[in-house]
SELOMI-865489 format. One record per residue: residue number from 0; residue in one letter; chain; x, y, z of N, C-alpha, C, O in turn. Coordinates in nm, 4 decimals, padded with zeros to 6 digits, always signed. Atoms other than C-alpha are relative to their C-alpha. Layout:
BEGIN
> pos, code, unit, n_xx, n_yy, n_zz, ca_xx, ca_yy, ca_zz, c_xx, c_yy, c_zz, o_xx, o_yy, o_zz
> NUM, a, A, X, Y, Z, X, Y, Z, X, Y, Z, X, Y, Z $
...
//
This chain:
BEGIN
> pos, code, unit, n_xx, n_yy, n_zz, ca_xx, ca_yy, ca_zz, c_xx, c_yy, c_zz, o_xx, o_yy, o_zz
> 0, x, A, -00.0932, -00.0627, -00.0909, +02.2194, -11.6540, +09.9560, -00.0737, +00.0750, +00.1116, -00.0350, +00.0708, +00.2284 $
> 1, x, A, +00.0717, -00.0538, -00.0922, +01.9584, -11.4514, +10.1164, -00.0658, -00.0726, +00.1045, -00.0983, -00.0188, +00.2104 $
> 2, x, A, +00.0777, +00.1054, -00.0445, +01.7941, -11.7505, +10.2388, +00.0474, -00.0616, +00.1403, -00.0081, -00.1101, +00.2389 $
> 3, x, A, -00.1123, +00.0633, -00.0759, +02.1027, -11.8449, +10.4075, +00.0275, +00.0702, +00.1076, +00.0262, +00.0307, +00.2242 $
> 4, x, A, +00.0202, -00.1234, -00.1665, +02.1402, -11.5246, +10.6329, -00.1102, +00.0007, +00.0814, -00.1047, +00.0231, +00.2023 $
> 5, x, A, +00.1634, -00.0217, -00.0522, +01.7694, -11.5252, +10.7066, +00.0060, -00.1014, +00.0705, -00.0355, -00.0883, +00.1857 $
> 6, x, A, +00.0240, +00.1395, -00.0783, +01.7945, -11.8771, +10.8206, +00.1342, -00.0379, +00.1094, +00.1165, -00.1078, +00.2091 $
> 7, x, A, -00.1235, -00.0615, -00.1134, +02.1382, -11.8162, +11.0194, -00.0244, +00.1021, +00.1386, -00.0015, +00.0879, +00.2587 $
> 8, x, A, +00.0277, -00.1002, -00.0981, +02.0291, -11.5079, +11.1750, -00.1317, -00.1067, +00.0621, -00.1060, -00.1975, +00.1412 $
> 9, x, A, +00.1000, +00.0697, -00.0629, +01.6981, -11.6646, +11.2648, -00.0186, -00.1488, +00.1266, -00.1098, -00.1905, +00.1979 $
> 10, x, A, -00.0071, +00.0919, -00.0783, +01.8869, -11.9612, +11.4309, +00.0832, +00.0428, +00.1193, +00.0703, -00.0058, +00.2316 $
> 11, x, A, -00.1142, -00.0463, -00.0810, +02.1641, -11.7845, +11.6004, -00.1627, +00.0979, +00.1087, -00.1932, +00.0474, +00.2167 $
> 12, x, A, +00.1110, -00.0399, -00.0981, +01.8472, -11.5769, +11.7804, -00.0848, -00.1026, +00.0532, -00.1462, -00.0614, +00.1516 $
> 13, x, A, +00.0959, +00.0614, -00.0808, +01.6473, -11.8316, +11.8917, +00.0803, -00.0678, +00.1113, +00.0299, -00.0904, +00.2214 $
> 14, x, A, -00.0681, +00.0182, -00.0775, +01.9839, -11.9653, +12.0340, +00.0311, +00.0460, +00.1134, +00.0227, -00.0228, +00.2151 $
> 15, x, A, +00.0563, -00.0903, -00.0512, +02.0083, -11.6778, +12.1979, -00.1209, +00.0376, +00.0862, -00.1039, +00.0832, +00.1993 $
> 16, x, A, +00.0905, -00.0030, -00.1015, +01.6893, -11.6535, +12.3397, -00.0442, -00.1359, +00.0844, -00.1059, -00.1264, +00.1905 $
> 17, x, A, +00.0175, +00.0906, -00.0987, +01.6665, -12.0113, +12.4629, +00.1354, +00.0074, +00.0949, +00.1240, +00.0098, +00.2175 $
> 18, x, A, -00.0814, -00.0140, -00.1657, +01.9975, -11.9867, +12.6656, -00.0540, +00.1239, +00.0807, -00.0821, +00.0886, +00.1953 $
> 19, x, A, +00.0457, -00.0653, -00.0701, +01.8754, -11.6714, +12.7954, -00.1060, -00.0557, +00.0821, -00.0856, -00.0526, +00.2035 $
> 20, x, A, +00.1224, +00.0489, -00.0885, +01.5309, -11.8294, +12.9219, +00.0543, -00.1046, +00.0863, +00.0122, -00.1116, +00.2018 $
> 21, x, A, -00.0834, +00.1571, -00.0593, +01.7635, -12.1791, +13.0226, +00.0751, +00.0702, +00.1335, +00.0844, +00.0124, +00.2418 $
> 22, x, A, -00.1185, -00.0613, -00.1318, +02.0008, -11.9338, +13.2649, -00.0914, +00.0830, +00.0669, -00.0428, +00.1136, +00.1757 $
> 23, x, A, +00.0744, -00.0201, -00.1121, +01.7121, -11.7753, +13.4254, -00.0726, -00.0622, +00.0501, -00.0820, -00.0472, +00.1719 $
> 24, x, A, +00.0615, +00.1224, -00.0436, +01.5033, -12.0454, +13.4617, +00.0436, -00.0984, +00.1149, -00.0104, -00.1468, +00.2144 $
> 25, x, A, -00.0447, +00.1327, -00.0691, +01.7461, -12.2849, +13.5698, +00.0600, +00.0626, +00.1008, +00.0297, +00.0378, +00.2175 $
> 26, x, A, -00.0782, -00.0790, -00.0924, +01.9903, -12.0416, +13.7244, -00.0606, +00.0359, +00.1516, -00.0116, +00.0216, +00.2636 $
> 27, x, A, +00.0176, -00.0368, -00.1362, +01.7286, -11.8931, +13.9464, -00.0809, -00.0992, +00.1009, -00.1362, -00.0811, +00.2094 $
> 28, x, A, +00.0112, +00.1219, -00.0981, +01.6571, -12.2412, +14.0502, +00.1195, -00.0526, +00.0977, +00.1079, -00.0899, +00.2145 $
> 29, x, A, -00.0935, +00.0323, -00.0649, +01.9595, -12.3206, +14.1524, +00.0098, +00.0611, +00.1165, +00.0010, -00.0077, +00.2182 $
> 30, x, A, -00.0043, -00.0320, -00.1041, +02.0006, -12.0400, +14.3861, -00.0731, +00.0189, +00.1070, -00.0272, +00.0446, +00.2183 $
> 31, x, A, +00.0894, +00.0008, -00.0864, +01.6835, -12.0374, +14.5427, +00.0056, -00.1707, +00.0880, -00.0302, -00.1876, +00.2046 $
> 32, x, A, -00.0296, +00.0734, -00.1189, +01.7834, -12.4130, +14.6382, +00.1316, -00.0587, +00.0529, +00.1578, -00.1687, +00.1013 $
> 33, x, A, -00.1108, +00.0245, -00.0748, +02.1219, -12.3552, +14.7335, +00.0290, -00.1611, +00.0977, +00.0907, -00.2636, +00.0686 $
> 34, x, A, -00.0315, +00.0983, -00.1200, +02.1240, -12.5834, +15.0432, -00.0265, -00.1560, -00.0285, +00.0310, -00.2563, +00.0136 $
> 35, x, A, -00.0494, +00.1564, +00.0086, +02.0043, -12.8734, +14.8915, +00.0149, -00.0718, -00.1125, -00.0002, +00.0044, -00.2080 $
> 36, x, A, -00.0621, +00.0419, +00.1151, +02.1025, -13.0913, +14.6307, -00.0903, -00.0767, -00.1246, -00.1164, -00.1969, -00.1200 $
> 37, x, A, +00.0419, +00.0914, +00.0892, +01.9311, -13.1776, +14.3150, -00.0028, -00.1062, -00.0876, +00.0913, -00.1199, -00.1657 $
> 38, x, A, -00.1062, +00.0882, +00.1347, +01.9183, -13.4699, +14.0925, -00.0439, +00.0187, -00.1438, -00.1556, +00.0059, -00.1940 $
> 39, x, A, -00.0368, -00.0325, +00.0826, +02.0730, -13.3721, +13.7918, +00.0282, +00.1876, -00.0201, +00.0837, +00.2427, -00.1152 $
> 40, x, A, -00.0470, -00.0801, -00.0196, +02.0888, -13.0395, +13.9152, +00.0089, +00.1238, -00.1560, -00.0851, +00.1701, -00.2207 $
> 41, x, A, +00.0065, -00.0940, +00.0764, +02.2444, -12.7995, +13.6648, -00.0006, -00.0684, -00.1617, +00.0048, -00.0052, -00.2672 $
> 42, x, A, -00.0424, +00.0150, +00.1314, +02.2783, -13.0217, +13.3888, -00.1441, -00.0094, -00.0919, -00.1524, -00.0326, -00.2125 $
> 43, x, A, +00.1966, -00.0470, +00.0752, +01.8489, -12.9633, +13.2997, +00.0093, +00.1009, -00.0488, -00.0692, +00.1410, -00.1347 $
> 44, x, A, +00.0352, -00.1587, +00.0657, +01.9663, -12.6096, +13.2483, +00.0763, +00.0054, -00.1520, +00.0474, +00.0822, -00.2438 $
> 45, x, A, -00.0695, -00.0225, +00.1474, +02.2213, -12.6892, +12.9497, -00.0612, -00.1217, -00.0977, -00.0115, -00.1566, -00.2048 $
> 46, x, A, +00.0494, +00.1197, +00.0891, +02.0268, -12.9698, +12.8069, -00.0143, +00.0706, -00.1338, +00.0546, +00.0403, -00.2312 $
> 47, x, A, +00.0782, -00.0833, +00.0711, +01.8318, -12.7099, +12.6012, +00.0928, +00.1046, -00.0677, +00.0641, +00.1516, -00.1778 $
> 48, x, A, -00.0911, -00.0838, +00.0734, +02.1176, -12.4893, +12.5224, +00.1228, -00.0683, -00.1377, +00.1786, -00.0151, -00.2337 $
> 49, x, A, -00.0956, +00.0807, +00.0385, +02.3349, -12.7886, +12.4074, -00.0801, -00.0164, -00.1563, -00.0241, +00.0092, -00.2628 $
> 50, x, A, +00.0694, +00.0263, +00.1271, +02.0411, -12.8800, +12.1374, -00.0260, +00.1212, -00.0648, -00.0335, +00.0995, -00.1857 $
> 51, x, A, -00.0055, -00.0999, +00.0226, +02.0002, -12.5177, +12.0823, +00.0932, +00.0533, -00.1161, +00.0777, +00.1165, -00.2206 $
> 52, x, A, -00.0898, -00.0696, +00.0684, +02.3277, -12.4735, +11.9950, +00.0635, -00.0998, -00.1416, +00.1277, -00.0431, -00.2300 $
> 53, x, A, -00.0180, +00.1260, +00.0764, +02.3840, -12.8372, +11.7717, -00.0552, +00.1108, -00.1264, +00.0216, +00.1646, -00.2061 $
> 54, x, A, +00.0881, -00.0106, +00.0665, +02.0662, -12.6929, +11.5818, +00.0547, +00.1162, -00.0997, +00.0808, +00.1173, -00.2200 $
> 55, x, A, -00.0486, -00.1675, +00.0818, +02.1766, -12.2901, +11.5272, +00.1210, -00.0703, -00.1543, +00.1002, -00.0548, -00.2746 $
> 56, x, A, -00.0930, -00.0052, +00.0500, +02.5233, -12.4381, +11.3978, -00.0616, -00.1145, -00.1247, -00.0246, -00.0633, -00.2303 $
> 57, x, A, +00.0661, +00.0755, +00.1274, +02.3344, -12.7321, +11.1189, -00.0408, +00.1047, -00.0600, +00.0278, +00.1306, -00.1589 $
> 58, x, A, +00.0899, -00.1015, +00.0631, +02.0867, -12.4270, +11.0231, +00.0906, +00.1070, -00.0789, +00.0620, +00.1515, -00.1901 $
> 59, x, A, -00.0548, -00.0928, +00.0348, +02.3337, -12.1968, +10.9763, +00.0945, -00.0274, -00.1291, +00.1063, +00.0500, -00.2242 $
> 60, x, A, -00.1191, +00.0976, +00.0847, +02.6082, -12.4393, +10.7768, -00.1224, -00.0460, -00.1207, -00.0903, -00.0263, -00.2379 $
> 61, x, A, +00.0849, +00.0832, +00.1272, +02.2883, -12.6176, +10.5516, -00.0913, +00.0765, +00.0534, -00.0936, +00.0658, +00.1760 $
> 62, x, A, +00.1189, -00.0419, -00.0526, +01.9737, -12.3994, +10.5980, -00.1193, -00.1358, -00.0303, -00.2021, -00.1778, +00.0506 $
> 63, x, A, +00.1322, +00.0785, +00.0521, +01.7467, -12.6638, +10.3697, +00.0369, -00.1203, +00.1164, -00.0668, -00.1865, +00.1126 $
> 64, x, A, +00.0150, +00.1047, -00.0929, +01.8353, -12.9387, +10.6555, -00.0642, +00.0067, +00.1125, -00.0510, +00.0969, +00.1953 $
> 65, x, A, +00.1340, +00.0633, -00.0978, +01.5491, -13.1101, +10.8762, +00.0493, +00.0511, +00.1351, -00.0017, +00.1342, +00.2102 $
> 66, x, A, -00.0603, +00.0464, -00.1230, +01.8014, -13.1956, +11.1492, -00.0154, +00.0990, +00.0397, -00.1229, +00.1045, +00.0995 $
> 67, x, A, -00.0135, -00.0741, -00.0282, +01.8803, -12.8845, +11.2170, -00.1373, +00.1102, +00.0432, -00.1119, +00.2211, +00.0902 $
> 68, x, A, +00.1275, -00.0395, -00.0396, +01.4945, -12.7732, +11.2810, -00.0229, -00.0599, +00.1219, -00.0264, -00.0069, +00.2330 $
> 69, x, A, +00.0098, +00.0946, -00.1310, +01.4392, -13.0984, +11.4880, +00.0409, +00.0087, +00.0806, -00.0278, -00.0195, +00.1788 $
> 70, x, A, -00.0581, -00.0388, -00.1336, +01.6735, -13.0077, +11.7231, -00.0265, +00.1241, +00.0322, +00.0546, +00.1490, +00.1214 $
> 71, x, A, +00.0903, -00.1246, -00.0436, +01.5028, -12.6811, +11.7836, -00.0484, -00.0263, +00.0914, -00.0137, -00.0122, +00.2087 $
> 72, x, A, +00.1006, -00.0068, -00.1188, +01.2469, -12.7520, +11.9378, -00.0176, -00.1449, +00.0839, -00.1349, -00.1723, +00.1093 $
> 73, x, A, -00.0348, +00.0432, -00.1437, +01.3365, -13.0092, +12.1986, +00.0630, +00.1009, +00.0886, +00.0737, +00.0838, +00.2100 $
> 74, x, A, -00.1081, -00.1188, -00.0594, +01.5564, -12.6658, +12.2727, -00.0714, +00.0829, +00.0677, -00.0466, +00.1621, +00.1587 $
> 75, x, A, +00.1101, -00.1315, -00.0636, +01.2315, -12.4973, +12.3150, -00.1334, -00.0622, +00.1028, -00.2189, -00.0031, +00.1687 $
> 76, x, A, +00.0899, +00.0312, -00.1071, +01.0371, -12.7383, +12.5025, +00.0855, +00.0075, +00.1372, +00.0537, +00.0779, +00.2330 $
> 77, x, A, -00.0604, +00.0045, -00.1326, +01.2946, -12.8177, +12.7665, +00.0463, +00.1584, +00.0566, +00.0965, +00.1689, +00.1685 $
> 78, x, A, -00.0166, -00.1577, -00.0153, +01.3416, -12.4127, +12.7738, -00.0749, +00.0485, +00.1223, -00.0362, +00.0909, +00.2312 $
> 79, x, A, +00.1144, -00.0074, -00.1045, +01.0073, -12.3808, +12.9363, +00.0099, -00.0783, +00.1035, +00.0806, -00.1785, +00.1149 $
> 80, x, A, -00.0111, +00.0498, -00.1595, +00.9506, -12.4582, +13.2810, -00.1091, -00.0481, +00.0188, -00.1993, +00.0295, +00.0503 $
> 81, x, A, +00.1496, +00.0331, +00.0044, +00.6582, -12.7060, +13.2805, -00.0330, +00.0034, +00.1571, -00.1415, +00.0497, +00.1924 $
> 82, x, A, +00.0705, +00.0060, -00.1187, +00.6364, -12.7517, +13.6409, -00.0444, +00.1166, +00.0634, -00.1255, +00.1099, +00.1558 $
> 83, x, A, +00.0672, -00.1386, -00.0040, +00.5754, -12.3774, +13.6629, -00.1589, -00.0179, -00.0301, -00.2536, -00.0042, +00.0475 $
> 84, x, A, +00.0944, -00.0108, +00.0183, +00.3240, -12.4244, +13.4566, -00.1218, -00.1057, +00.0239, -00.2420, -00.0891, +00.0033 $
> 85, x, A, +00.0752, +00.0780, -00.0587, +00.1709, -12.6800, +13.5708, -00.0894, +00.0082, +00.1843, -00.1784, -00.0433, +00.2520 $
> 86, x, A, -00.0061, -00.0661, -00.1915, +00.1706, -12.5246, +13.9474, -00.1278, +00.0274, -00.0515, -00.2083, -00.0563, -00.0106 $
> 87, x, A, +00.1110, -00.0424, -00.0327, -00.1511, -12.3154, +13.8067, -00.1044, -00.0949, -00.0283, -00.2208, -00.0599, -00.0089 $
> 88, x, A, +00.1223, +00.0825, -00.0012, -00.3475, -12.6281, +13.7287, -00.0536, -00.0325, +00.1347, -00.1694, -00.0226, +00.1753 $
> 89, x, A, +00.0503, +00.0641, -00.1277, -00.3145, -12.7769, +14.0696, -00.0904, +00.0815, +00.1206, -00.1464, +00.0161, +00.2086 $
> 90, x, A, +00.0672, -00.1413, -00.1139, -00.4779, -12.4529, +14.3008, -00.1337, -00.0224, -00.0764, -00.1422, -00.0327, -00.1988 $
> 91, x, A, +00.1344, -00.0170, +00.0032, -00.8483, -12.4642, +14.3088, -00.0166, +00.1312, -00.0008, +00.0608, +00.2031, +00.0624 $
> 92, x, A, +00.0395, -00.1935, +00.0527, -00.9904, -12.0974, +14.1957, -00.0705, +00.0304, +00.1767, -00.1240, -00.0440, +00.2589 $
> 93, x, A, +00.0360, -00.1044, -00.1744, -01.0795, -11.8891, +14.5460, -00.1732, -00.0178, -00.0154, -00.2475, -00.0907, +00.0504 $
> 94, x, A, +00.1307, -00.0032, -00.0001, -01.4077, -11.8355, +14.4501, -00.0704, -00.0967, -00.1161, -00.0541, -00.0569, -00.2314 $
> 95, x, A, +00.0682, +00.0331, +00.0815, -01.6111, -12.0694, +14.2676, -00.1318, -00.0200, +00.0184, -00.1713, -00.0820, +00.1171 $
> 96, x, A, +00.1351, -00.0537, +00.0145, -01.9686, -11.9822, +14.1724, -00.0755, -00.1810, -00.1030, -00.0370, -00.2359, -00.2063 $
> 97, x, A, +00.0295, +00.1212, -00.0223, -02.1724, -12.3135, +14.1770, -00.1129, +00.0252, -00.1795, -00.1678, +00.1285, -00.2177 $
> 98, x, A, +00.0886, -00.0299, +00.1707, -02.3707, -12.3885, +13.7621, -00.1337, -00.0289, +00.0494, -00.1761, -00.1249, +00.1137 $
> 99, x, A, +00.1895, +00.0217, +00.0159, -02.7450, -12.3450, +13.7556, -00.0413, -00.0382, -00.0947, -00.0773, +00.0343, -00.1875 $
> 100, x, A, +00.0522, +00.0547, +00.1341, -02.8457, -12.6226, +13.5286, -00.1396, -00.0530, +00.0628, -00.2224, -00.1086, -00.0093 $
//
């Protein structure tokens, strides 16, 4: 029984924190490009909430079920904003100090 709250609560928060990251992420994409039109637009921002929320509600109903993990974390990759992070690969460092081999 304990197992069951622990693994409820634990899904209902991560739910929770991926729509939160999904509606600023995506959200403050959206308005920064107002004017022009993306494709697929807003529906990248609920992808992650949609599997999010599949997942919480399996976890919560059957904790010992897979499914309900698996769909996690597609919830938590598409959460993140790779092309963010990918931005700091592409910039060459300001200063780079040449190797003395």
């Amino acid at each position: 029984m304990i197992l069951k709250r622990r693994s409820a609560l634990f899904a209902w928060l991560f739910f929770g924190l991926v729509t939160a990251v999904s509606l600023w992420v995506y959200g403050g994409q959206l308005f920064r490009s107002a004017g022009s039109a993306q494709a697929g637009g807003p529906v990248w921002g609920l992808i992650p909430i949609v599997f999010a929320f599949v997942g919480a509600l399996i976890i919560s109903r059957q904790p010992r079920n897979v499914i309900g993990l698996l769909l996690m974390l597609p919830a938590f990759v598409f959460a993140i904003p790779i092309d963010v992070y990918l931005a700091g690969f592409a910039a060459a460092p300001e200063n780079v100090t040449p190797l003395l081999l």
